[in-house]
Gaussian input, Z-matrix of N, CA and C with variables (Angstrom, degrees):
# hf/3-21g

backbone

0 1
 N
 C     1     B1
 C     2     B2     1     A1
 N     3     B3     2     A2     1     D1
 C     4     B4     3     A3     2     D2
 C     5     B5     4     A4     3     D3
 N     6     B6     5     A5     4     D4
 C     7     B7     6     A6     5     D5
 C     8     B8     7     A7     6     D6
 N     9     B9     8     A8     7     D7
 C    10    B10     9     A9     8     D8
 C    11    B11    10    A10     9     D9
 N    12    B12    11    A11    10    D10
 C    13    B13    12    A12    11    D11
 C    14    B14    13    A13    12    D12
 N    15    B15    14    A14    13    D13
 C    16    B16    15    A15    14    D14
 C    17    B17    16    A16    15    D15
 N    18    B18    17    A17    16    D16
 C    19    B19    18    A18    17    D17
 C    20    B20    19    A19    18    D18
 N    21    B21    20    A20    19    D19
 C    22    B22    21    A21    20    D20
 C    23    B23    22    A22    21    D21
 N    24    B24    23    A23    22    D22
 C    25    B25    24    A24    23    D23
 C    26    B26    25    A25    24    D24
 N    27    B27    26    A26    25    D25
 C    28    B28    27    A27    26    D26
 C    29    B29    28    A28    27    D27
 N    30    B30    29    A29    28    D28
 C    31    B31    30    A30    29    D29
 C    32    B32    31    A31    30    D30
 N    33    B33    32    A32    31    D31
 C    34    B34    33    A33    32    D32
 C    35    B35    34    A34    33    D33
 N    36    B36    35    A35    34    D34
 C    37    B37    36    A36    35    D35
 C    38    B38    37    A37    36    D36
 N    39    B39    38    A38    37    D37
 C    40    B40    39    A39    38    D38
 C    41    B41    40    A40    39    D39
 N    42    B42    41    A41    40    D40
 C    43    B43    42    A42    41    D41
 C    44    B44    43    A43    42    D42
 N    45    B45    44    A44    43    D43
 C    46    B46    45    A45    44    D44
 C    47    B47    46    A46    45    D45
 N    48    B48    47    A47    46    D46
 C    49    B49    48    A48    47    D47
 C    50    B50    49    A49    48    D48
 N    51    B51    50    A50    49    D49
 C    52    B52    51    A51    50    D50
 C    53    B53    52    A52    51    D51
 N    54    B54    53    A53    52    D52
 C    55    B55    54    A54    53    D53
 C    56    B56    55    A55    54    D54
 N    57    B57    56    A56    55    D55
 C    58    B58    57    A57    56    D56
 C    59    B59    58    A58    57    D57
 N    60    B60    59    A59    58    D58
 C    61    B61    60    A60    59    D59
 C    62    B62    61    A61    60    D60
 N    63    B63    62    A62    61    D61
 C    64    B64    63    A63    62    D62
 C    65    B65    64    A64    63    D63
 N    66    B66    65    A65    64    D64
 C    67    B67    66    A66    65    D65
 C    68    B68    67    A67    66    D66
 N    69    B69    68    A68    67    D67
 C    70    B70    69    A69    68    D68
 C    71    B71    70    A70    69    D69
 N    72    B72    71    A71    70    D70
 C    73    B73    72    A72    71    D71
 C    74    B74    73    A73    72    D72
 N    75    B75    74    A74    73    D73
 C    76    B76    75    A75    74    D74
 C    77    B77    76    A76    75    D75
 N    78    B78    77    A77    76    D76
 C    79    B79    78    A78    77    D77
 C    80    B80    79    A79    78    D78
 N    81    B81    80    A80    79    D79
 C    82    B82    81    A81    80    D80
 C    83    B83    82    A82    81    D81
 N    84    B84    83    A83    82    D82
 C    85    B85    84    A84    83    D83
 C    86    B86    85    A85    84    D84
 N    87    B87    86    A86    85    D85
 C    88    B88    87    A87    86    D86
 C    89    B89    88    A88    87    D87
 N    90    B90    89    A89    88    D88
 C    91    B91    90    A90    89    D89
 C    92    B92    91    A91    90    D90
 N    93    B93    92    A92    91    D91
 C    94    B94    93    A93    92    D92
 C    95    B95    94    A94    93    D93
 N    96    B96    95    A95    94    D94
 C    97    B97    96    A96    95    D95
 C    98    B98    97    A97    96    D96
 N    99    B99    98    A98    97    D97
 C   100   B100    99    A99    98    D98
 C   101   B101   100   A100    99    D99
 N   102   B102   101   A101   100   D100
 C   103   B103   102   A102   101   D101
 C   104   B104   103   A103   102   D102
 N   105   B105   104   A104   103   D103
 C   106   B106   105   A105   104   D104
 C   107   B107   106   A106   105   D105
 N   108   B108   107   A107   106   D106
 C   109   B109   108   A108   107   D107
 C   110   B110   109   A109   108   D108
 N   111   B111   110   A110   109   D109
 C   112   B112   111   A111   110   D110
 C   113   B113   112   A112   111   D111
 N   114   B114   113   A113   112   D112
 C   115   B115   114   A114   113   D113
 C   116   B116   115   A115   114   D114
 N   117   B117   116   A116   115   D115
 C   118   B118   117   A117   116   D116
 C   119   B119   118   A118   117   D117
 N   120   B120   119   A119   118   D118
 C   121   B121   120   A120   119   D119
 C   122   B122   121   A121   120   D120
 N   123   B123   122   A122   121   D121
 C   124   B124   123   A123   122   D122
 C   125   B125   124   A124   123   D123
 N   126   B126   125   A125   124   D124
 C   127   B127   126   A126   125   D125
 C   128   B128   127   A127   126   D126
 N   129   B129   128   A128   127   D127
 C   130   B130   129   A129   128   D128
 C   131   B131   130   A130   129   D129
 N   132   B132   131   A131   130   D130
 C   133   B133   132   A132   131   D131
 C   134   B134   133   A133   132   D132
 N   135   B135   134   A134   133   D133
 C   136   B136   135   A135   134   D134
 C   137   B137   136   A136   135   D135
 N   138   B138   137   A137   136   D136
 C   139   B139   138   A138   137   D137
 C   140   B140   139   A139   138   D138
 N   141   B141   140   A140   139   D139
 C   142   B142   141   A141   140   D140
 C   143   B143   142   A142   141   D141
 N   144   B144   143   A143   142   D142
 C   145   B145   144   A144   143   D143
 C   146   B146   145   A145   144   D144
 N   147   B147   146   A146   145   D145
 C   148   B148   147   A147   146   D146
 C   149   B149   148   A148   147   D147
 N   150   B150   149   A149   148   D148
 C   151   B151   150   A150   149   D149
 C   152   B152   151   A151   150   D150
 N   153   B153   152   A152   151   D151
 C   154   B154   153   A153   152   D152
 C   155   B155   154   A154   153   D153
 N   156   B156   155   A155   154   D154
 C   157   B157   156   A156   155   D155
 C   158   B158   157   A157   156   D156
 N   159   B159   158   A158   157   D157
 C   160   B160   159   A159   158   D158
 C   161   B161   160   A160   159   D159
 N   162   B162   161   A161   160   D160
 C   163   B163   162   A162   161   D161
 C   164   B164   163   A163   162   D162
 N   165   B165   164   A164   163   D163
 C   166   B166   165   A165   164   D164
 C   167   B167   166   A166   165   D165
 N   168   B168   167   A167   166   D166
 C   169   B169   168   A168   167   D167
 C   170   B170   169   A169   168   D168
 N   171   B171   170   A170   169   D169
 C   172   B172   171   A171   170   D170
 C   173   B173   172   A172   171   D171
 N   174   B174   173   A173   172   D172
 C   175   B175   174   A174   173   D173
 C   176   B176   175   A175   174   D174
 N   177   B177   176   A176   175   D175
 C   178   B178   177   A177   176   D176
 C   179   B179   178   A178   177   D177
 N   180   B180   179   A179   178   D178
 C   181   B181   180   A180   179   D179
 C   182   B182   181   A181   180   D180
 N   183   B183   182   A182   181   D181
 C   184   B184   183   A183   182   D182
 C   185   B185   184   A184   183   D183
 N   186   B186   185   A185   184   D184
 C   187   B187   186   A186   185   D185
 C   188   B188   187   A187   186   D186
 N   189   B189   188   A188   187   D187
 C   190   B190   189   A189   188   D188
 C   191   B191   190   A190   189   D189
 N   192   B192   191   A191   190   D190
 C   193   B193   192   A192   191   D191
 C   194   B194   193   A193   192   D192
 N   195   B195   194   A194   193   D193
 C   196   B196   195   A195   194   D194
 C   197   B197   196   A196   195   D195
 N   198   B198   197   A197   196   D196
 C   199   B199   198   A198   197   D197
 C   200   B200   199   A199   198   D198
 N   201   B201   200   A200   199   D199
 C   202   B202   201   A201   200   D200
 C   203   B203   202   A202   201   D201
 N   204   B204   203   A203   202   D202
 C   205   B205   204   A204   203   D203
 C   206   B206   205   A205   204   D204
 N   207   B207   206   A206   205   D205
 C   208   B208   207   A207   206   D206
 C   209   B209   208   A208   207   D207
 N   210   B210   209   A209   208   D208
 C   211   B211   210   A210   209   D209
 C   212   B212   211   A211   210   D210

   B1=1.4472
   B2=1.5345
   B3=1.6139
   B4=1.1014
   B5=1.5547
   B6=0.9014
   B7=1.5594
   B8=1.7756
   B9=1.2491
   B10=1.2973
   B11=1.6217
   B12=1.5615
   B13=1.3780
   B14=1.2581
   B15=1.1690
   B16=1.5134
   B17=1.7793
   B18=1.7115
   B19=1.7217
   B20=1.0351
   B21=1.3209
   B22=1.6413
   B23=1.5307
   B24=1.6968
   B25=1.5791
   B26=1.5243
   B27=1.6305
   B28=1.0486
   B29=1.2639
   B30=1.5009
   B31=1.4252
   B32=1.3382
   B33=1.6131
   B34=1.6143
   B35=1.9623
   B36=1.0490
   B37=1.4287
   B38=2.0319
   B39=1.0829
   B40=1.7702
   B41=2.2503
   B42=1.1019
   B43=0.8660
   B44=1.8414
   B45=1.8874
   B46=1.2906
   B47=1.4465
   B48=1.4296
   B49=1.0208
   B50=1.3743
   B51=0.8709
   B52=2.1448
   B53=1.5438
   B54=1.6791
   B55=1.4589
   B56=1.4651
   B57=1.6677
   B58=1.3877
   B59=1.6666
   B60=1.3200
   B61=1.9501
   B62=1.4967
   B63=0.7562
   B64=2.0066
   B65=1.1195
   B66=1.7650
   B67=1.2264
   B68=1.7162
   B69=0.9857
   B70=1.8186
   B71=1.2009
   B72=1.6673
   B73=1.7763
   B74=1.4688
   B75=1.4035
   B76=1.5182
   B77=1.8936
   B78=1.0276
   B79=1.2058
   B80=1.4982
   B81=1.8183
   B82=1.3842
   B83=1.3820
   B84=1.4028
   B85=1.5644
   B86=1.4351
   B87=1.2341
   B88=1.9379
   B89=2.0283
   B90=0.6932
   B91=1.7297
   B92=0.8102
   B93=1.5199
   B94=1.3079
   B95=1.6106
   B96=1.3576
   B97=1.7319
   B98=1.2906
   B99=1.5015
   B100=1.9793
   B101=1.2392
   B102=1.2536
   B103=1.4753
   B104=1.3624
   B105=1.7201
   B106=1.7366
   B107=1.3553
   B108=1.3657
   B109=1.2405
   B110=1.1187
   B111=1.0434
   B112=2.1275
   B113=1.7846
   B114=1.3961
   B115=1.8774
   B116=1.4254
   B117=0.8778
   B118=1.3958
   B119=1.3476
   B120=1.0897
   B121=1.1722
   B122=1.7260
   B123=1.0364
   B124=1.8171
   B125=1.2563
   B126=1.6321
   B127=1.8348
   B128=1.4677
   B129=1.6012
   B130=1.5971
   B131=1.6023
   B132=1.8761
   B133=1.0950
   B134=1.3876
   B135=1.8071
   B136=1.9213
   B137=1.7397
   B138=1.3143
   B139=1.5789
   B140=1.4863
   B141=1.3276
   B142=1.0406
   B143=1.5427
   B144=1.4875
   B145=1.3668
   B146=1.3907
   B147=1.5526
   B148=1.2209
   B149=1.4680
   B150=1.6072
   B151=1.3814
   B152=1.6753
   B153=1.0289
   B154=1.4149
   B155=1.8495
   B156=0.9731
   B157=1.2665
   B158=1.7720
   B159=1.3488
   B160=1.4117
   B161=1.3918
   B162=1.4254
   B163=1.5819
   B164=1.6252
   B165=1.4061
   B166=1.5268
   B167=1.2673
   B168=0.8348
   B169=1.4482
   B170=1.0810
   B171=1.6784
   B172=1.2317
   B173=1.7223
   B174=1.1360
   B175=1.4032
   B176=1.6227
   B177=1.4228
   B178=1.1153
   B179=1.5963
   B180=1.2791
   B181=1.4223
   B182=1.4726
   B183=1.0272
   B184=1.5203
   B185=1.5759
   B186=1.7794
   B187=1.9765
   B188=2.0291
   B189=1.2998
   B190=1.4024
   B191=1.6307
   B192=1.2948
   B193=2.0111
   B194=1.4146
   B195=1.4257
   B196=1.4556
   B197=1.4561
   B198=1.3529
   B199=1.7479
   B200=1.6717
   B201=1.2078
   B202=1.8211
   B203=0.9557
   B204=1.4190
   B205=1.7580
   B206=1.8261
   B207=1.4612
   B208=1.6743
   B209=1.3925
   B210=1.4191
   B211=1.7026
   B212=1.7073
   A1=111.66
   A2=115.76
   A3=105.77
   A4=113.30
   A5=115.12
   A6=119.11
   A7=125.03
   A8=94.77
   A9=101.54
   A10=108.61
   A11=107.24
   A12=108.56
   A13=129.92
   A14=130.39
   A15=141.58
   A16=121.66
   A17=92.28
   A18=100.91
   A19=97.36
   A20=129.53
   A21=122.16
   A22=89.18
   A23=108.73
   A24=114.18
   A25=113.49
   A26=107.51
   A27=94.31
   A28=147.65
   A29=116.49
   A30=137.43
   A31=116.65
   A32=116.28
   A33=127.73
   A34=94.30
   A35=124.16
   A36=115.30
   A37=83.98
   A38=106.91
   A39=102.23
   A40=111.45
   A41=116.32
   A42=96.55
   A43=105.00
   A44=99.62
   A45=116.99
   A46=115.01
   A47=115.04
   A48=143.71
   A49=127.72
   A50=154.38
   A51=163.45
   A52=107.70
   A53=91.37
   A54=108.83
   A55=89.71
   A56=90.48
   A57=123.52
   A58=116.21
   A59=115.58
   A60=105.83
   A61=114.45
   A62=86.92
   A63=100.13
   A64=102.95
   A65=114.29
   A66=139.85
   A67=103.05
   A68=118.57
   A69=118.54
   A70=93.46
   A71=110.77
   A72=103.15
   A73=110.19
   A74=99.21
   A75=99.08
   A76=117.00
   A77=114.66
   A78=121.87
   A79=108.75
   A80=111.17
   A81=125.43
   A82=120.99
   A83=115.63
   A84=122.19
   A85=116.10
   A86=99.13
   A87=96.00
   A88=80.78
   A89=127.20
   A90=101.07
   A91=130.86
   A92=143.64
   A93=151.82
   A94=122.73
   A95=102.46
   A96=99.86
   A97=114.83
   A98=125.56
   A99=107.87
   A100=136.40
   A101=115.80
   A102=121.41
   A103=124.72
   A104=110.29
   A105=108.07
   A106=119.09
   A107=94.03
   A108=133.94
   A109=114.59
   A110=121.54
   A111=124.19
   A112=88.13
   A113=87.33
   A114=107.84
   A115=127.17
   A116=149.74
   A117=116.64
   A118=138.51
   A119=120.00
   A120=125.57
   A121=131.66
   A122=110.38
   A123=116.39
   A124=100.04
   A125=111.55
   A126=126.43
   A127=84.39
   A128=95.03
   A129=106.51
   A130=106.43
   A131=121.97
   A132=119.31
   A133=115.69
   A134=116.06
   A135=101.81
   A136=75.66
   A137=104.18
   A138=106.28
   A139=115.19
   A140=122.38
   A141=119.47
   A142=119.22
   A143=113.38
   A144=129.92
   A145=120.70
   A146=125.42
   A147=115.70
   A148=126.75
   A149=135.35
   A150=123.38
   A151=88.92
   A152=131.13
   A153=129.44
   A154=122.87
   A155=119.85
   A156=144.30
   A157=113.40
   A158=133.34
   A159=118.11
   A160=98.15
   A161=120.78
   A162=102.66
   A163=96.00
   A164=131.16
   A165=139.49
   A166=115.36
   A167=106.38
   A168=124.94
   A169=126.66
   A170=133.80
   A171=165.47
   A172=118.93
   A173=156.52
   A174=161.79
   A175=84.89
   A176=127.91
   A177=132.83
   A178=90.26
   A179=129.86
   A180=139.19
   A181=90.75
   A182=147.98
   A183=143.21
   A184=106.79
   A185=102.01
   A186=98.05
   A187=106.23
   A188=102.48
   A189=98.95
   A190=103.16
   A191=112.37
   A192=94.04
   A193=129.14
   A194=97.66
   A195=101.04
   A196=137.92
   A197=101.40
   A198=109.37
   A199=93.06
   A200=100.20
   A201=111.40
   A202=119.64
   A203=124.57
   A204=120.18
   A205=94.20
   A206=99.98
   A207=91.87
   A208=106.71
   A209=112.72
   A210=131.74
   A211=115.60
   D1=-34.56
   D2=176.81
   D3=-95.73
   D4=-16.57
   D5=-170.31
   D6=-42.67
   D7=-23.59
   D8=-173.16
   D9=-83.02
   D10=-46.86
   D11=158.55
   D12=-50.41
   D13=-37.58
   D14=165.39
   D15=-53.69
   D16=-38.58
   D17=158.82
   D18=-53.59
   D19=-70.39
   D20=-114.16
   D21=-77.49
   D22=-63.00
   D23=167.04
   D24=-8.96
   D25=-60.91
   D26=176.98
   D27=-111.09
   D28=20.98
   D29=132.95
   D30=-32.45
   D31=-48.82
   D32=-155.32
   D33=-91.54
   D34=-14.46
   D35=-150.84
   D36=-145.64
   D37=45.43
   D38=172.78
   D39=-78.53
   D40=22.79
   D41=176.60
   D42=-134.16
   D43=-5.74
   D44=-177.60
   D45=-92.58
   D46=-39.83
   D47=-154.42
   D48=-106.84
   D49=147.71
   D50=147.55
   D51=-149.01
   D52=123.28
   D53=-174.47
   D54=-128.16
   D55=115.95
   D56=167.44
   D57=-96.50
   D58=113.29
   D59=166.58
   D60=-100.33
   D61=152.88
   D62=174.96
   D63=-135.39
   D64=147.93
   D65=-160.04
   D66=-106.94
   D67=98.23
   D68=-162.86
   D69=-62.54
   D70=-44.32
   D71=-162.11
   D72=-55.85
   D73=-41.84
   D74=-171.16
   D75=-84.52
   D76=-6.21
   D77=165.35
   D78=-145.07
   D79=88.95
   D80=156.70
   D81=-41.96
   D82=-45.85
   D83=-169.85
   D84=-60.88
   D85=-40.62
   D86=-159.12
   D87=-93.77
   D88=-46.11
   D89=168.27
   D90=-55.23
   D91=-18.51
   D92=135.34
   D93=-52.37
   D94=-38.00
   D95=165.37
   D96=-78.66
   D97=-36.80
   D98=147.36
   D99=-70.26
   D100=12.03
   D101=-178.61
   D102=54.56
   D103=20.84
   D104=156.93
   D105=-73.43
   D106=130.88
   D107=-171.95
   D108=-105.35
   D109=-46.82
   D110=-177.60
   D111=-119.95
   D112=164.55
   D113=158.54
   D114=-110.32
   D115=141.52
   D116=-19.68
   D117=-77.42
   D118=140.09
   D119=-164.15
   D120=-129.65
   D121=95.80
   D122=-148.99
   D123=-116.75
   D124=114.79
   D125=-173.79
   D126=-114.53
   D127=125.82
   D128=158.53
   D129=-94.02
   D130=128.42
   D131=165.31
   D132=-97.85
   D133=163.31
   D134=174.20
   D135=-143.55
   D136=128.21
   D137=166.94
   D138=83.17
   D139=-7.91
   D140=-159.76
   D141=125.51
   D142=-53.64
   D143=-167.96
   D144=-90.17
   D145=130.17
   D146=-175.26
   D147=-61.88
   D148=128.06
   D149=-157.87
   D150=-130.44
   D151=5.94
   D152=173.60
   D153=-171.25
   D154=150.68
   D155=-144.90
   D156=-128.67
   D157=112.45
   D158=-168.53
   D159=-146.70
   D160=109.51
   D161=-168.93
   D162=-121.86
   D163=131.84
   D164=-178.27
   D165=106.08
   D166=169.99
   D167=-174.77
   D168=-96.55
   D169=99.43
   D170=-97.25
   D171=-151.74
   D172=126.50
   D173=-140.91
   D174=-109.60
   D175=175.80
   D176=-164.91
   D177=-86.25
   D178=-65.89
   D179=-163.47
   D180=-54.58
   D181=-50.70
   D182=-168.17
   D183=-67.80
   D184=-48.03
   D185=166.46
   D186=-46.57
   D187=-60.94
   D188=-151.73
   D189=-67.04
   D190=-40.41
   D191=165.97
   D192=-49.58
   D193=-44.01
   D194=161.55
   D195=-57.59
   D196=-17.76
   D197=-172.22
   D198=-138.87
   D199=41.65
   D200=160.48
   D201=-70.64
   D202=-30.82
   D203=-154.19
   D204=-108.69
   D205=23.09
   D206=-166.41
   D207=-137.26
   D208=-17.34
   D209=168.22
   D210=-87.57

């Protein structure tokens, strides 16, 4: 549902941005080593380290306020 927004985001922001998805079903482990818990579930990293947290499902204008300080 969100995926398409997450393109476009990152169509518009290719030099700010990389949107990675992972498939929980198919890899239990590494969702358990980030501690998602619900879907959707969108970790912004900088350096390596997690610096933000976005859990549900979100309209494009609600992604990009949210991921203002990072575009």
């Amino acid at each position: 549902m969100i995926a398409p927004v997450l393109a476009e985001i990152a169509d518009e922001h290719p030099d700010d941005i990389r949107i990675a998805k992972l498939n929980v079903d198919e890899h239990p482990d590494i969702a358990r080593q980030f501690s998602v818990m619900s879907i959707p579930t969108m970790i912004v990293f900088r350096d390596g380290q997690e610096v933000k947290r976005l859990v549900g499902a979100k309209g494009k204008g609600q992604m990009l306020q949210d991921l203002d300080e990072y575009l």
